[in-house]
C-alpha positions, -999 to 999 in steps of 0.1 A, spaced: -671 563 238 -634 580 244 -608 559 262 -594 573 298 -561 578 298 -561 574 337 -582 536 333 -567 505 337 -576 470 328 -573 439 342 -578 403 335 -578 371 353 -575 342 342 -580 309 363 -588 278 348 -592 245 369 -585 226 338 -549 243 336 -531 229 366 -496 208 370 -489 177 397 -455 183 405 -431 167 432 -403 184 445 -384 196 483 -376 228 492 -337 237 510 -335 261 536 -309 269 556 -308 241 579 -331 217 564 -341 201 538 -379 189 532 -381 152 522 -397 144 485 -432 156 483 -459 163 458 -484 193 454 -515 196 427 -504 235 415 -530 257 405 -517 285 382 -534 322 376 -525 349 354 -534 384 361 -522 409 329 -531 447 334 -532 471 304 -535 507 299 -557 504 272 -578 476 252 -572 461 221 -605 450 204 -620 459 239 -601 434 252 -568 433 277 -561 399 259 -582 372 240 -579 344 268 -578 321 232 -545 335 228 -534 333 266 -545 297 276 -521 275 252 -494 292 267 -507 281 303 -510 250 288 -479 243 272 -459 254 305 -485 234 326 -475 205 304 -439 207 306 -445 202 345 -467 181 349 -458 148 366 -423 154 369 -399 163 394 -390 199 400 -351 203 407 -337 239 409 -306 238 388 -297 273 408 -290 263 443 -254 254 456 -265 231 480 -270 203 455 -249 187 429 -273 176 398 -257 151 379 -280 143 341 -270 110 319 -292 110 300 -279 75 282 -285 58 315 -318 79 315 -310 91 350 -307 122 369 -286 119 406 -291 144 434 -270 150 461 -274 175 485 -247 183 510 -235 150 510 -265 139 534 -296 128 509 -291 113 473 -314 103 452 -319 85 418 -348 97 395 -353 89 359 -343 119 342 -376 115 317 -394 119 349 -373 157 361 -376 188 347 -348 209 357 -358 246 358 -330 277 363 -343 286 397 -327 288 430 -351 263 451 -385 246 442 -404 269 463 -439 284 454 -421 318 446 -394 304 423 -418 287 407 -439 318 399 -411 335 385 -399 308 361 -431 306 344 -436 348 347 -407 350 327 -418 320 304 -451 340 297 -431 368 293 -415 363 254 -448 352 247 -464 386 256 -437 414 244 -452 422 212 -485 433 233 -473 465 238 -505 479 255 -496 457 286 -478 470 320 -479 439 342 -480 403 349 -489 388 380 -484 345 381 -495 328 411 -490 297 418 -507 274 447 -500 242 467 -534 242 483 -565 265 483 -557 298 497 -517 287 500 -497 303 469 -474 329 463 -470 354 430 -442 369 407 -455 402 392 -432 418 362 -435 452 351 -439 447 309 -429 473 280 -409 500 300 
């Protein structure tokens, strides 16, 4: 059978086995959400032109990746090393990470216990992005794919997504 130039393909891949419990607080402009935690789902959407091996991607090849970046979250605290409302002190002797934000809250956490991610706030959407573009150097060598859509949820039918156009 002869490919369509005009089809596109999509995959989806959510597994409930690939998920990260993460605490973190989110800084708008005049507030600041105390400590919290959130069981995140993750799904990965990656649309192709064509197929390779009748396939948009082997999910074997797609779900160590989830899991790896899953894994780096996982029971830690998210702190966005982006925003200019908080000074993030790491000594990592001491094994300690301080947070102070606008002189009003600090906060002590074992720095084994933070992950400190180059985002702007630790907010559903940031989140997506970061690992979008973590996903991203793993899929630049699949040339046959135009997008990738993460999403990223705090609660059943509460998420947000980061799509990224790929290979243009």
């Amino acid at each position: 059978m002869k490919e369509n130039n005009s089809q596109t393909y999509s995959l989806t891949l959510s597994d409930p086995r690939i998920h990260f419990s993460s605490a973190h607080f989110v800084i708008g402009e005049k507030y600041c959400e105390g400590i919290h935690g959130h069981d995140y789902s993750l799904k990965i959407e990656l649309v192709a032109k064509k197929t390779v091996n009748d396939m948009v991607m082997d999910f074997l090849d797609l779900k160590p990746w989830m899991r790896k970046i899953a894994s780096e979250l996982d029971h830690r605290m998210i702190l966005p090393a982006n925003n200019e409302e908080l000074k993030i002190t790491v000594n990592e002797e001491s094994n300690k990470v301080e947070v102070n934000l606008r002189e009003s809250k600090f906060y002590e956490i074992p720095f084994s216990d933070t992950v400190i991610l180059p985002i702007s706030n630790s907010t559903v959407e940031e989140i997506a992005r970061y690992i979008a573009e973590k996903l991203e150097i793993h899929l630049k060598d699949h040339k046959e794919l135009t997008s990738l859509k993460v999403t990223v949820g705090e609660y059943e039918n509460q998420e947000a997504s980061c799509i990224i156009t790929l290979n243009n």
